[in-house]
C-alpha positions as CSV (number, residue, x, y, z in Angstrom):
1,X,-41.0,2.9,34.7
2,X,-40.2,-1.1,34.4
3,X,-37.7,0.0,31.8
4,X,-35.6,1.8,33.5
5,X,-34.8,-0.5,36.0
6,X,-34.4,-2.8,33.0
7,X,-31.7,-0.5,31.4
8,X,-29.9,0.1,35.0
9,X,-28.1,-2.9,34.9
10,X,-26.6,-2.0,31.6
11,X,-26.1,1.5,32.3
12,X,-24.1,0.2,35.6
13,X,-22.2,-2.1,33.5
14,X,-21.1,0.7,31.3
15,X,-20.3,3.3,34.0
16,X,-17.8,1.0,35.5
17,X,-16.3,0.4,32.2
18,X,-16.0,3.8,31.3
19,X,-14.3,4.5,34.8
20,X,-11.9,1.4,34.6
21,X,-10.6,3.1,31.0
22,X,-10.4,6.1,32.0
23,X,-8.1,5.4,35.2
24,X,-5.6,2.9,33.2
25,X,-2.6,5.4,33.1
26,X,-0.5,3.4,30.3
27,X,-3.2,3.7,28.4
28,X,-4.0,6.9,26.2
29,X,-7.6,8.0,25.7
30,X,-9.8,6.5,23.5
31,X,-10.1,10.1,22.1
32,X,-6.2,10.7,21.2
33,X,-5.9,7.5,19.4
34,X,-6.4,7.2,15.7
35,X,-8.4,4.0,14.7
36,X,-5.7,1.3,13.9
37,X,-2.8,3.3,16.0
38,X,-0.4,1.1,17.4
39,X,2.1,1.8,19.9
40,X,5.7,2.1,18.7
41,X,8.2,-0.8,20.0
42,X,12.0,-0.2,20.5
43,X,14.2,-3.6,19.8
44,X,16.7,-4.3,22.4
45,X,19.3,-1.8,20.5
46,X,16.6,0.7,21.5
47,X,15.6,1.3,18.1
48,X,12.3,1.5,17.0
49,X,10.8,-1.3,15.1
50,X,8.5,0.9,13.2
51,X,11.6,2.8,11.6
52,X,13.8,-0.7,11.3
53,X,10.6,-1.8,8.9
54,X,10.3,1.1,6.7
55,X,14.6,1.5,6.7
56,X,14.1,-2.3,5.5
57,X,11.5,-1.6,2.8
58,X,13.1,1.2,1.5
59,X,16.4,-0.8,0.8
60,X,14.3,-3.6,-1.0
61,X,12.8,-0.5,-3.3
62,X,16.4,0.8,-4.4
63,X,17.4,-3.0,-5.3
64,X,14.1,-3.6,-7.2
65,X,14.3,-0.1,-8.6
66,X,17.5,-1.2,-10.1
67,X,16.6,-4.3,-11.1
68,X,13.4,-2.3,-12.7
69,X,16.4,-0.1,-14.8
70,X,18.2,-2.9,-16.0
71,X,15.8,-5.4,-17.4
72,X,13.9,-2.2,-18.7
73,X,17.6,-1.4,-20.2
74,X,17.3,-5.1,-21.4
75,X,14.4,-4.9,-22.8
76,X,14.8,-2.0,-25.2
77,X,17.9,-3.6,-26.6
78,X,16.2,-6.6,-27.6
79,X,13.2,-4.2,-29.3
80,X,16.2,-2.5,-31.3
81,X,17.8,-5.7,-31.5
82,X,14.4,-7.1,-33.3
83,X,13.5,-6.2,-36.9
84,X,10.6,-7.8,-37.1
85,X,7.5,-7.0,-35.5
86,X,6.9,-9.9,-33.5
87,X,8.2,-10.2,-30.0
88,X,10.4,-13.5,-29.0
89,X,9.0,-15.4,-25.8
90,X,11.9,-13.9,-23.6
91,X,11.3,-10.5,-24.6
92,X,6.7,-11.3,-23.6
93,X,8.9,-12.7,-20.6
94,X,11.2,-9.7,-19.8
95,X,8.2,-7.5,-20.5
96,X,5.9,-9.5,-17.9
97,X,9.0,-9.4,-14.8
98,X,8.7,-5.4,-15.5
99,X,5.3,-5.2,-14.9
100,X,5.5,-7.4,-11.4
101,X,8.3,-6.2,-10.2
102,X,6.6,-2.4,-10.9
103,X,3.4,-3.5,-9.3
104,X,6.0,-5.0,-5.9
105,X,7.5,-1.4,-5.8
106,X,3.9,0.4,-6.0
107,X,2.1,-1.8,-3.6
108,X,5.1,-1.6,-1.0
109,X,5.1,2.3,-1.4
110,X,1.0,2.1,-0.8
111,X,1.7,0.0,2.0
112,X,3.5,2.9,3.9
């Protein structure tokens, strides 16, 4: 018996917490939200944020997607260029702003 009066402090504590979310009308259920949900913000031009952000990202992709094209283009001319079989330090180079640039365009994508 001497626990529950322990416990009713807590449980009181609780019950008015529970009531003081659940009557908060700008605020949507706990229920309805997905965990890490965030609430979509219009800019003064009554846009919304959220879109201006991806719109953003996705012109970065096409200019590092065509920065991608040409140094890969680059890159195979200096391999046909190239009779031998070893590689010049600008082509290791040219090889290794490929790769980073190709990881920048993946982890963006991931990102979204």
């Amino acid at each position: 018996m001497k626990n529950c009066f322990r416990a009713a402090p807590f449980l009181a504590v609780a019950a008015l917490a529970w009531l003081a979310l659940a009557q908060d009308p700008g605020r949507p259920p706990l229920a309805g939200r997905a965990p890490g949900d965030t609430e979509d913000i219009h800019l003064p031009n009554g846009k919304s944020q959220r879109d201006e952000i991806l719109k953003a990202e996705r012109d970065q992709n096409m200019k590092d997607a065509a920065q991608l094209v040409t140094l890969a283009q680059e890159l195979q001319l200096e391999i046909e260029k190239n009779d031998r079989y070893v590689l010049s330090l600008s082509t290791l180079k040219k090889i290794d702003d490929i790769e980073k640039l190709a990881k920048k365009i993946g982890s963006r994508m991931r990102h979204n």
